[in-house]
C-alpha positions in Angstrom: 2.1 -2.7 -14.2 4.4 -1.2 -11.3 2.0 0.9 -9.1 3.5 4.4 -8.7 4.8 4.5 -5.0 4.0 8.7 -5.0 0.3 8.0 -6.3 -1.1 6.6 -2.7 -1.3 10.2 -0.7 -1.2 12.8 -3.6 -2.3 15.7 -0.6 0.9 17.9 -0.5 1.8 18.9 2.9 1.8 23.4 3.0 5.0 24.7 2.5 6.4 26.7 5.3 5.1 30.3 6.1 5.7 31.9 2.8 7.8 29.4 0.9 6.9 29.2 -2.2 6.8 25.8 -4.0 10.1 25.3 -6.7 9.1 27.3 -9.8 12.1 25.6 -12.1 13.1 22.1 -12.4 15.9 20.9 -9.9 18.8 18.6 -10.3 18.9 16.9 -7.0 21.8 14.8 -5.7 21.8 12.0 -3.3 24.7 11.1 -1.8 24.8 7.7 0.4 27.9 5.6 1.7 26.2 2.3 0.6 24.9 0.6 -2.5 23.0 -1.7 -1.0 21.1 -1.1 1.8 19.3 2.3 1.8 16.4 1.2 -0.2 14.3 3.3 1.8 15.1 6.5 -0.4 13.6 5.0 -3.8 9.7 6.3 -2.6 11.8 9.6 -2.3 13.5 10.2 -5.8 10.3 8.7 -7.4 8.7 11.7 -5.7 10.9 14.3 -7.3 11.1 12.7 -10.5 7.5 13.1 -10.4 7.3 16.7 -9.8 9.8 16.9 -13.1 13.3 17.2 -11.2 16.4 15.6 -12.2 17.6 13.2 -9.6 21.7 11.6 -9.7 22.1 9.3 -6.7 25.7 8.6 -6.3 26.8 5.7 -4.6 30.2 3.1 -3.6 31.2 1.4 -7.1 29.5 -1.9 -7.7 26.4 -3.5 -8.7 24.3 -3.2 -4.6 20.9 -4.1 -4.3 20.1 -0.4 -4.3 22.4 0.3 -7.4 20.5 -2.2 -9.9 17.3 -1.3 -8.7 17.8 2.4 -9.3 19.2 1.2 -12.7 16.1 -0.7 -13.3 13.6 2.1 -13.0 15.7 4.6 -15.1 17.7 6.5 -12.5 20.9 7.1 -13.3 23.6 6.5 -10.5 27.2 8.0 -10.5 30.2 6.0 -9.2 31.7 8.3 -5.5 35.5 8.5 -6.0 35.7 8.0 -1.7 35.0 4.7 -0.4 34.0 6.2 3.1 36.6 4.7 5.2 39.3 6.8 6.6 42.4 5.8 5.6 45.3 7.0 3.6 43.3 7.7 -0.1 40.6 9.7 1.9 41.9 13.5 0.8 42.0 11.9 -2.7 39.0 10.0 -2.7 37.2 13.5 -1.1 38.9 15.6 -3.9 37.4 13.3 -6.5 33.9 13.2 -5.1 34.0 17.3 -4.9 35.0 17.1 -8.5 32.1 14.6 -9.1 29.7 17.0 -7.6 31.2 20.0 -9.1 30.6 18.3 -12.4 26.8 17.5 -11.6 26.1 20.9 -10.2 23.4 20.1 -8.3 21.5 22.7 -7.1 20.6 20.7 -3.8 23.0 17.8 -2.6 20.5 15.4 0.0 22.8 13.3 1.7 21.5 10.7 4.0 24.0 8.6 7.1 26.1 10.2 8.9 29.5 9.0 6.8 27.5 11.1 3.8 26.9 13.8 5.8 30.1 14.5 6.6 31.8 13.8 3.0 28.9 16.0 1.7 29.5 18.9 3.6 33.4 18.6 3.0 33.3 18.2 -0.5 30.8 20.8 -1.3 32.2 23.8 0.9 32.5 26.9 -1.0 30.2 25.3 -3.6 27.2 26.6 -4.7 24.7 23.8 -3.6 22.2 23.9 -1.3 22.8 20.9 1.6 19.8 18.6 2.8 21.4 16.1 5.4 18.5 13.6 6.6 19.0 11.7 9.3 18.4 8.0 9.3 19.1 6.9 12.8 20.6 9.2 15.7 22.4 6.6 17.2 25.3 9.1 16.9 24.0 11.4 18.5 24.6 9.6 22.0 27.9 9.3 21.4 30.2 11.6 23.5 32.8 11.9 20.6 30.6 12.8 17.8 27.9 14.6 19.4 30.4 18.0 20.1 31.7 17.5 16.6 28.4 17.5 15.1 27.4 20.5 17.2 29.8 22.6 15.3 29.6 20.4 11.9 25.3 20.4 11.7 25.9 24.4 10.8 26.7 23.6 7.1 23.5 21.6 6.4 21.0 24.1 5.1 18.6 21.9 6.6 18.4 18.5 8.5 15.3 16.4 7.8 15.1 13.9 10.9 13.9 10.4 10.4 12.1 10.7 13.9 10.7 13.7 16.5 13.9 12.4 18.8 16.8 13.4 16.1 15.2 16.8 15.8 14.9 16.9 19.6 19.0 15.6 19.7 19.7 18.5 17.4 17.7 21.1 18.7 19.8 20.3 22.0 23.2 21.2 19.9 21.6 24.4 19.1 19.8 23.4 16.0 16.8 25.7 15.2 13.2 24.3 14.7 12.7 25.1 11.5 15.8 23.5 10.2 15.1 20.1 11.4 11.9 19.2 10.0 10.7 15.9 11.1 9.9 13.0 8.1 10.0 9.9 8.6 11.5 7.1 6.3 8.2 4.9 6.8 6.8 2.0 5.3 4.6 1.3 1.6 1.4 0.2 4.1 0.3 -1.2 0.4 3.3 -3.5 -0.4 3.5 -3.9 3.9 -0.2 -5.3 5.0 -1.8 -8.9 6.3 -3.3 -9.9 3.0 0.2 -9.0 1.5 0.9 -9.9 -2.5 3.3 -9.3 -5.0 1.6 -7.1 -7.2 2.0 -3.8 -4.6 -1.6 -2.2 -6.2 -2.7 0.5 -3.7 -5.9 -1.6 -2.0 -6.8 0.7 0.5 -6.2 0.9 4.3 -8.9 -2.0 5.1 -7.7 -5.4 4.2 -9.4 -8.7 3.5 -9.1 -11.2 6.6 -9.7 -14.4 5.0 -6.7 -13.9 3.0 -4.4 -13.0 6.0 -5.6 -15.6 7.4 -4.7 -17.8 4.4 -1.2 -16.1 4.6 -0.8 -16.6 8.2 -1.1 -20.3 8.1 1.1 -21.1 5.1 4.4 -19.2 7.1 3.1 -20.9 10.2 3.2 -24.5 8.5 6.7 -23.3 6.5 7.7 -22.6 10.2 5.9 -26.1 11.7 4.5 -24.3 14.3 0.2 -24.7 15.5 -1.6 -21.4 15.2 -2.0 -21.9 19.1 1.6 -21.2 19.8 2.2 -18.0 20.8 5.2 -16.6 18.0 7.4 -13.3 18.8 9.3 -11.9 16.2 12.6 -10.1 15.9 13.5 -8.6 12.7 16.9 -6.8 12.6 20.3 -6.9 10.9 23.0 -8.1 13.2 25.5 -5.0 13.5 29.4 -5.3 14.5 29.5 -3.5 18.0 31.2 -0.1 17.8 33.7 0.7 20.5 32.5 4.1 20.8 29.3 3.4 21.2 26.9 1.3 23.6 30.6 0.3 25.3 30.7 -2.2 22.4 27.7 -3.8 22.6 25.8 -4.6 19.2 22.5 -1.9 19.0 19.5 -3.9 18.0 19.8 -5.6 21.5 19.8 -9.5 21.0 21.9 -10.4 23.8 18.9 -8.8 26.0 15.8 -10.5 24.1 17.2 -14.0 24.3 18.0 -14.1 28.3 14.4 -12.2 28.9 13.1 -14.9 26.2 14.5 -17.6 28.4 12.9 -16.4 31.4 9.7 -16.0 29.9 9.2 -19.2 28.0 10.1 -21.5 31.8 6.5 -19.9 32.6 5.1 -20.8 29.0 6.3 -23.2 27.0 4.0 -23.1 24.0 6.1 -20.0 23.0 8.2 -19.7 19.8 10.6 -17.2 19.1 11.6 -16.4 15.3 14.9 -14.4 14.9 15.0 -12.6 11.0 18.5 -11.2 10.0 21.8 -11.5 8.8 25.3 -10.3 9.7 26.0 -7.0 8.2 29.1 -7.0 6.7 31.8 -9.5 8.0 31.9 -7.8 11.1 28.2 -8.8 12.0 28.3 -11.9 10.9 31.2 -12.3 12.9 29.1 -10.7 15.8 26.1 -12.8 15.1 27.7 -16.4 15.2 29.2 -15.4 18.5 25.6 -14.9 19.4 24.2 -17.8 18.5 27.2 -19.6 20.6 26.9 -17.7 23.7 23.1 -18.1 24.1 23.2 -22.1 22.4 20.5 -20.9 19.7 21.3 -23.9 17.9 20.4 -26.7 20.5 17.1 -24.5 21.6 14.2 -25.9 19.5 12.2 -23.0 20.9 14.4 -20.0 18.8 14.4 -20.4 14.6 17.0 -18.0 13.0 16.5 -17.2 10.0 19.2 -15.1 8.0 18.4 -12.2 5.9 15.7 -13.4 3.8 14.3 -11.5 0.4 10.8 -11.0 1.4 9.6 -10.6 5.5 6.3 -10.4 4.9 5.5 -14.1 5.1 7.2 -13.9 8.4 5.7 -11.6 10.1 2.0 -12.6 9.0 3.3 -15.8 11.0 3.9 -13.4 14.3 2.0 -12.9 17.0 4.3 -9.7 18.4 7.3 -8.0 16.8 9.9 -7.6 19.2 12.6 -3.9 19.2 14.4 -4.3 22.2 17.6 -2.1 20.7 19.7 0.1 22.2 19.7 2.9 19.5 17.1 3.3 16.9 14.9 5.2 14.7 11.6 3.4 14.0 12.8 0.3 12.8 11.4 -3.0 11.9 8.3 -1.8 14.5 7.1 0.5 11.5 6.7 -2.9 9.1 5.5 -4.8 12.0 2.8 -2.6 12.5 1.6 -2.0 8.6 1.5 -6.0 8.5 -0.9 -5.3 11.9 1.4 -6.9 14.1 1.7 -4.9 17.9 5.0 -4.2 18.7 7.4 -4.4 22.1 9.8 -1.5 21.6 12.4 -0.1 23.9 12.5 3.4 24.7 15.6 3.6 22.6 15.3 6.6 20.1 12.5 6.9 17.9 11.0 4.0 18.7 8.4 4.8 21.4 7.0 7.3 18.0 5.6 4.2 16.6 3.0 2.5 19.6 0.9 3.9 21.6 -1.3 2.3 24.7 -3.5 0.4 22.0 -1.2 -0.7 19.6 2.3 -1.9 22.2 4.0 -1.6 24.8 7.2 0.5 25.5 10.0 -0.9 28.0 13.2 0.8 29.5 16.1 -0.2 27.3 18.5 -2.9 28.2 16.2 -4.0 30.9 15.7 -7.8 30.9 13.4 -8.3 33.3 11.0 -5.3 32.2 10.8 -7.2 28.4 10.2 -10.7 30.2 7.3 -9.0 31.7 5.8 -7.3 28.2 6.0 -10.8 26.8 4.3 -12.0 29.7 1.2 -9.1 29.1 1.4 -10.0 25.0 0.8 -13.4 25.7 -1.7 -12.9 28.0 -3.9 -10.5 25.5 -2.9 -13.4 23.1 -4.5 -16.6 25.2 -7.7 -13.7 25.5 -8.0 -13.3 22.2 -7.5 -9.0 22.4 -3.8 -9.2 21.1 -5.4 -8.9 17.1 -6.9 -6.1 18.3 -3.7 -4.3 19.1 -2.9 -5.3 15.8 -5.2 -3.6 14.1 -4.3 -0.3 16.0 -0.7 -0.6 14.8 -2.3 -0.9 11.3 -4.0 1.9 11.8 -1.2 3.9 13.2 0.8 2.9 10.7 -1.3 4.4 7.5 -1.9 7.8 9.5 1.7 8.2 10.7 4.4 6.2 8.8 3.5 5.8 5.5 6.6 6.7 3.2 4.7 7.9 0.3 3.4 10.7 2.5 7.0 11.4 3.9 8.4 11.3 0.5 5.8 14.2 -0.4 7.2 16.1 2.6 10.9 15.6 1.7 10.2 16.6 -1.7 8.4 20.0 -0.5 11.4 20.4 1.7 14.2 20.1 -1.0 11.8 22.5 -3.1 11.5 25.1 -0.1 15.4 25.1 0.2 16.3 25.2 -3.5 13.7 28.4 -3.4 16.1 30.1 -0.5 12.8 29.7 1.9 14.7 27.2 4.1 18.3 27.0 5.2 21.1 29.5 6.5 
């Protein structure tokens, strides 16, 4: 039987000073530009479903990975008449997604990216709806075209739910009240994410059984051929095309300044391994990602494995040793997996990121800073040859199921859709 991802934390977070919680059954919909990445909202329909609301996601036509699995737990998922790319049907393809909604009549549209957000709050203007924009990553935030736009634009969301502490800081410095941008963030199942990971995702508690991570740790490291005492960093990321508006056209998750500081650090030790986990996305990326591999020879370097996107991570990173984030935008990342699977993390200082280590459980660097993550490598593998890096680790673990777990943020994004729906939040 399929646990229940909203039965882990059941403790409802208190409303808002004298917000009552919905009194009437809601029909909720979620609006996203893709159907098949965003899997990370599923913990949050389950959630409202749950409470007894009625939940349309609508999404790009086609069968995505998040479109059959939202079809396979009984959701049902409307087809958007916009594709989400300007061009010349974009008025016609915004008329017919108003028209969509208008035919839904939600009372609350949640809309998550910022290419949703701004079809959202097009479509639905002079609508009856309440609007829940939720901010995924605040990469956008930085960048000197949008950022005045979206200091006007932010005013039609009735709320904006930020996916880390440094969105909500970004908006409040466009204006943005505290109290309409709640902080939730989109997490990680510390169940289905954990050492002694299995497939059947039953809530086991926040301890875990050693002897079978262990187990699990040697059967990736043998898949991998490596010896459990090479030291193994991990980088788990989607390669993204770079955007000309942004980072001056660099690619953001910040692989062309992991493999020169991995260079450097492995002519001091050579019983290093680093695995690389992650596809192009889209053509573009892929695109981006074989020029990559090319420019830094990843190919004729027995020391780097890349891996493309793969089904399940898990087995990978109970192979790691330290998860590496060294991007130049983000929200929390793969540093929020790394940790549940009690895995420390190097992180940059780019967004959100720093939110998920502390002194115990990583380390932080200054972004784009090669010779700064050479030298957190350097202190990882040193706590590794001591024995102590496990013990960071566990920290990250525990960090992990206090801070980040997305059943618990899916209990706070429900209570904030119920608070707006109830006029307690919002304009």
């Amino acid at each position: 039987m399929r646990a229940n991802p909203g039965r882990h934390h059941r403790t409802r977070n208190p409303k808002p000073d004298g917000v009552p919680p919905a009194a009437r059954r809601l029909r909720v919909a979620v609006l996203l530009k893709t159907n098949s990445g965003g899997m990370w909202i599923l913990p949050q329909v389950e959630e409202l479903r749950e409470r007894g609301h009625e939940v349309i996601v609508i999404l790009p036509p086609g069968d995505g990975r998040l479109t059959l699995e939202l079809r396979r737990r009984g959701f049902e998922v409307a087809e958007s008449p916009l594709d989400f790319q300007l061009g010349p049907g974009s008025l016609r393809g915004l008329l017919g997604l108003r028209a969509l909604i208008r035919r839904i009549r939600p009372d609350v549209l949640h809309y998550h990216l910022l290419a949703s957000a701004f079809a959202g709050r097009f479509a639905t203007l002079g609508l009856p709806v309440r609007r829940v924009h939720m901010v995924a990553g605040p990469l956008y935030l930085e960048s000197p075209v949008i950022r005045p736009v979206e200091r006007l634009l932010w005013r039609l969301d009735d709320v904006i739910i930020c996916g880390c502490q440094h969105a909500s800081n970004r908006y409040g410095e466009l204006g943005c009240p505290p109290e309409r941008r709640p902080v939730a963030t989109y997490g990680v199942n510390t169940d289905r994410h954990r050492p002694d990971w299995s497939d059947d995702d039953e809530p086991r508690g926040e301890r875990y059984d050693q002897r079978a991570a262990a187990d699990a740790r040697a059967k990736a490291r043998a898949e991998l051929g490596i010896s459990e005492d090479t030291f193994l960093a991990i980088m788990v990321a989607y390669v993204y095309p770079p955007i000309r508006l942004i980072n001056r056209g660099r690619g953001i998750k910040g692989h062309d300044v992991l493999f020169p500081a991995w260079r450097s650090f492995r002519e001091r030790h050579p019983r290093v391994h680093l695995l690389v986990v992650g596809g192009g996305w889209t053509a573009a990326g892929e695109g981006h990602r074989r020029e990559l591999i090319d420019r830094f020879d990843v190919v004729g370097d027995p020391g780097i494995t890349w891996l493309e996107t793969v089904a399940d991570v898990r087995p990978w990173y109970a192979a790691a040793d330290v998860s590496v984030s060294p991007s130049l935008g983000e929200s929390h990342g793969a540093a929020v997996e790394a940790g549940a699977m009690a895995v420390p993390s190097i992180v940059s200082e780019a967004g959100g990121l720093p939110e998920t280590v502390d002194e115990h459980s990583g380390w932080v660097v200054p972004m784009n800073d090669v010779p700064a993550l050479t030298a957190a490598l350097s202190q990882a593998y040193r706590d590794f040859e001591s024995g102590t890096l496990p013990a960071r680790g566990r920290a990250a673990r525990q960090r992990m199921t206090e801070l980040f777990d997305n059943r618990r943020s899916a209990v706070q994004v429900a209570d904030t859709i119920e608070a707006v729906a109830g006029g307690g939040l919002g304009r």
